[in-house]
N, C-alpha and C positions, 0 to 999 in steps of 0.2 A: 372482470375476468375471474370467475368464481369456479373451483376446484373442487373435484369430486373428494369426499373425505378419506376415501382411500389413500389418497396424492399425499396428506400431511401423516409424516411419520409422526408426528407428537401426541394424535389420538389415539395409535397404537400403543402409548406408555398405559402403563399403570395409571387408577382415576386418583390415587392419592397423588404421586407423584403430577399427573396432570394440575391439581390442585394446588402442590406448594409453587409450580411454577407459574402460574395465573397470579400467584399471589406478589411469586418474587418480581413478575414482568408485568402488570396491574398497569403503570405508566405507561411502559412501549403501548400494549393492547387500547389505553387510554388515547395514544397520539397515533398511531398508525392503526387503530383495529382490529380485531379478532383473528381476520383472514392477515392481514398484513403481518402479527405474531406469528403465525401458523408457515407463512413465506419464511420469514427470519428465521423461524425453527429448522426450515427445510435447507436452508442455504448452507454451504460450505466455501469457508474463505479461504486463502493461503497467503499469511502476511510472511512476505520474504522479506528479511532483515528486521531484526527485533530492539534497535538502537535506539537514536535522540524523536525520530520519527516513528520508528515501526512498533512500538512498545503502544504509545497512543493510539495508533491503531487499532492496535490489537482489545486494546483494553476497550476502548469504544463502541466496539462490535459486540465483544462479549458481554456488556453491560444491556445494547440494544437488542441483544437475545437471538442474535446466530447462532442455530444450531451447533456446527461444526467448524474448527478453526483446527489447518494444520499450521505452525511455526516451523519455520527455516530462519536458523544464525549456527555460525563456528565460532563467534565469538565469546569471550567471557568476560565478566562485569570488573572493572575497573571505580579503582575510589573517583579517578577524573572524570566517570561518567555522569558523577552526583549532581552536576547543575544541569543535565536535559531530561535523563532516561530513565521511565517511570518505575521501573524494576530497581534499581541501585541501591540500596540498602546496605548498613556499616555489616548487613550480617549476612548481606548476600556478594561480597565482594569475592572474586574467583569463583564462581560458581558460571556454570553456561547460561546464557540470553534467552534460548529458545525454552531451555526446562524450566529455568524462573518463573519465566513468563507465563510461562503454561499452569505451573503450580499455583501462580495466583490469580488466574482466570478460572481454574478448577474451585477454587477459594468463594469466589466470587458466584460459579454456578455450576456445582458437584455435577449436571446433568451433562455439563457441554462435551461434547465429542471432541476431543483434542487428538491431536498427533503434533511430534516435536520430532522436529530432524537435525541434527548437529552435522551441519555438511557446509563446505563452502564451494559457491558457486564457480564457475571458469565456464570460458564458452568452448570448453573440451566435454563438462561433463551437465550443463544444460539441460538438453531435455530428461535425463536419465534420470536427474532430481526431480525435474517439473514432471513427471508423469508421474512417479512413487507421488507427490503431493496430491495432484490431480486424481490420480484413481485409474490411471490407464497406462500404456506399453508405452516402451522408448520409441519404439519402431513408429509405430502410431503417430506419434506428436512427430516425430523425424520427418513424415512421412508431409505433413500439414507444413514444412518451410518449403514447399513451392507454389503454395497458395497465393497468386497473385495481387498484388496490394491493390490492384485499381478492383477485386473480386470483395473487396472489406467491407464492410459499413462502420459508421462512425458507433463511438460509442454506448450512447442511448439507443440507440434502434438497434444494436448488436444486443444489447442487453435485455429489450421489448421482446425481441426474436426467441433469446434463447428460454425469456420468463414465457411466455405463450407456449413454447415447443417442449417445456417443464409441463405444463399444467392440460396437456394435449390439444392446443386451441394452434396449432402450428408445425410448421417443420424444421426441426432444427440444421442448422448451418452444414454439420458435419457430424460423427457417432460419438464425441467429447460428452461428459458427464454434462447437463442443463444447467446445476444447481452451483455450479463452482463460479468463483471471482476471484478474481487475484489483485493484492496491493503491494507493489514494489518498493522497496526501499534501503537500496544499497548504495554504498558509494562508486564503490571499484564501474569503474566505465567501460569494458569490456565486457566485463558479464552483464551488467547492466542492460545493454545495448543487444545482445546476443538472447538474454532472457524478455526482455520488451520485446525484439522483436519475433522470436517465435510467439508468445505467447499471443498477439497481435492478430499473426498468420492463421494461428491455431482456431481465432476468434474466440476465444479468451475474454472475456468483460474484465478491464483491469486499468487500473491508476499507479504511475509511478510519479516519486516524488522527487523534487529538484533538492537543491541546496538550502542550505538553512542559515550558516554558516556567517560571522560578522553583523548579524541582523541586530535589531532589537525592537522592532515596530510591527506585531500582529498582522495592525490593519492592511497591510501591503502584500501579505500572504494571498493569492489569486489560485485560480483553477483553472487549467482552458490547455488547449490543444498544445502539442509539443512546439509548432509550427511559429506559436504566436507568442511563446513565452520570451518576455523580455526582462533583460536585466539579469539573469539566474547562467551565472559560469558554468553550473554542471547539465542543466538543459543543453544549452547552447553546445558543450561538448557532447551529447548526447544525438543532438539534430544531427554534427557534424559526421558521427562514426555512423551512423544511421544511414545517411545520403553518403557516404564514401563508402561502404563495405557490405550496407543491405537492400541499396536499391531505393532506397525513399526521394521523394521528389525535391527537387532544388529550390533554393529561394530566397528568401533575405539577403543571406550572407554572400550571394555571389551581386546582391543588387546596389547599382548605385546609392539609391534610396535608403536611408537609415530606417524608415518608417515602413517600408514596404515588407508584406507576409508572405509566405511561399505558400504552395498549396497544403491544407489540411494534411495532417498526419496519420489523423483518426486515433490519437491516442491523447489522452488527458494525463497532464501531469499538475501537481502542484508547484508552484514560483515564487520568489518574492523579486519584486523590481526597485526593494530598496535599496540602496548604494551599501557595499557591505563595509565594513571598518576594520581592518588590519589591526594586528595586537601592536603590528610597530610605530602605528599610525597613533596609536590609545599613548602608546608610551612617550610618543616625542612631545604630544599636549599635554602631557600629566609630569607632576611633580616623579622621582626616581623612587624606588622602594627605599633605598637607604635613610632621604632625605624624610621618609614617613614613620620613622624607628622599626621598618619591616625588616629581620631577616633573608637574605641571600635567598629568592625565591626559584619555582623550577624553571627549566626554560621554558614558554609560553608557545602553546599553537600557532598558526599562522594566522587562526580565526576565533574568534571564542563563539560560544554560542549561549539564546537562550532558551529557558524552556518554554516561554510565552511566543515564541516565532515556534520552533519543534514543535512543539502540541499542536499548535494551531495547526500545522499542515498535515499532521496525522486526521488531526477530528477533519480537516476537510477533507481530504481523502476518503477516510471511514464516512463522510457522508454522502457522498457518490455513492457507494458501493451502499450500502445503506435504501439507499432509494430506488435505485436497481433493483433491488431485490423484492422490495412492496410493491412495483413496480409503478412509480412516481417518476416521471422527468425532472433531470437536477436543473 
């Protein structure tokens, strides 16, 4: 699928700046190739939620030489965030998610196209963020939630579609920017749910991520359809507000069968199906703080978390989107 040199904004830089970035991204061009650089340059991603997961992310992409990344978070960095979220620092504490982040992506590659939005999502004000991030009208995307779900395509063939109808070798879905992806990852379930699924309808190429939450084992971190994901509490509430309030198809949960799958979602999330561990569950098999000479410690989460389950679901996500973009089937 080879692009006329017009198509990659990165020839248009300056040949010195061409040069140190050849030099800084030497491996990407090494493992995905010249053209496959030149795609990563063109892309634009939007990692919503910049936390235990979204910070990974973000950082993944901009290390594998995405052109442009907008960030969305309202939140601000917490000492408690030190054991998952790659930004947390004793000297970035109160400072906001999405500018940190940004400022050390900018760190990492002075050239990257950033935008940072300090906004928090609600499925009140939805599209009106996702289009300032996107590049396009409220009206527009508002306009894309009566997109009929049986009218979707899955994933990778949404994302083949829209790389071909970038590079003029196609017709794209609908008048949406070609170059944009989106990686979700917030907690709150309402917005969550309200932002999947427009962006979805929109046809949007994007990955949300489940829970992390109690975990401690990597290897159980999986990727696959929202439909099929097992084990993962915030999926699972996510199928549910999905198929109760936006029309998604029924399945599992209404079936006898524990093991049986409803129809595709067409949306990819990340899950872990390992059994999670409650902080109260930690505390009834463990000796008490007292009895360890620990002082009177804070109250504990309901879940702890680590960064080895978090990371790993960001880097898997960031490599969806990733591959998308070079256009490689995951």
């Amino acid at each position: 699928m080879a692009a006329a040199k017009a198509d990659f904004a990165f020839l248009k830089l300056p040949l010195s700046v061409q040069q140190e970035q050849l030099e800084r991204f030497k491996g990407i061009c090494a493992l995905y190739g010249y053209e496959g650089f030149l795609r990563l340059q063109n892309a634009h991603v939007v990692v919503i939620g910049n936390g235990g997961v979204g910070s990974w992310i973000g950082e993944s992409l901009c290390r594998t030489g995405v052109g442009a990344l907008t960030l969305l978070d309202f939140d601000t960095i917490e000492l408690s965030n030190s054991n998952r979220q790659l930004h947390t620092l004793n000297s970035t504490l109160g400072s906001g998610k999405a500018h940190t982040l940004g400022a050390r992506l900018k760190d990492i590659n002075p050239y990257l196209e950033l935008k940072t939005m300090d906004v928090q999502l609600t499925r009140d004000n939805i599209a009106e963020h996702l289009a300032a991030a996107i590049g396009t009208s409220a009206a527009e995307l508002e306009a894309l939630r009566a997109t009929p779900l049986t009218a979707l395509h899955e994933p990778q063939n949404l994302a083949q579609r829209r790389l071909k109808a970038q590079y003029g070798q196609g017709v794209a879905p609908n008048s949406l920017p070609n170059n944009v992806y989106v990686a979700e990852a917030i907690d709150d379930l309402f917005a969550k749910a309200s932002c999947v699924d427009l962006l979805h309808r929109a046809q949007i190429p994007l990955v949300t991520s489940g829970g992390a939450g109690g975990r401690i084992d990597p290897t159980r971190v999986r990727l696959g359809d929202i439909s099929a994901a097992k084990g993962d509490q915030l999926i699972k509430r996510l199928r549910t507000e999905l198929r109760r309030n936006y029309g998604y198809p029924k399945g599992a949960e209404g079936s006898k069968s524990a093991h049986e799958v409803g129809p595709a979602f067409n949306i990819w999330c990340s899950y872990s199906d390992e059994k999670p561990m409650r902080a109260q569950d930690r505390a009834r098999a463990d000796l008490p703080p007292e009895q360890l000479g620990l002082p009177l410690g804070p109250n504990l989460p309901a879940f702890g978390a680590a960064v080895t389950v978090t990371a790993t679901a960001g880097l898997l996500l960031a490599s969806a989107i990733i591959r998308w973009i070079v256009g490689e089937r995951v």
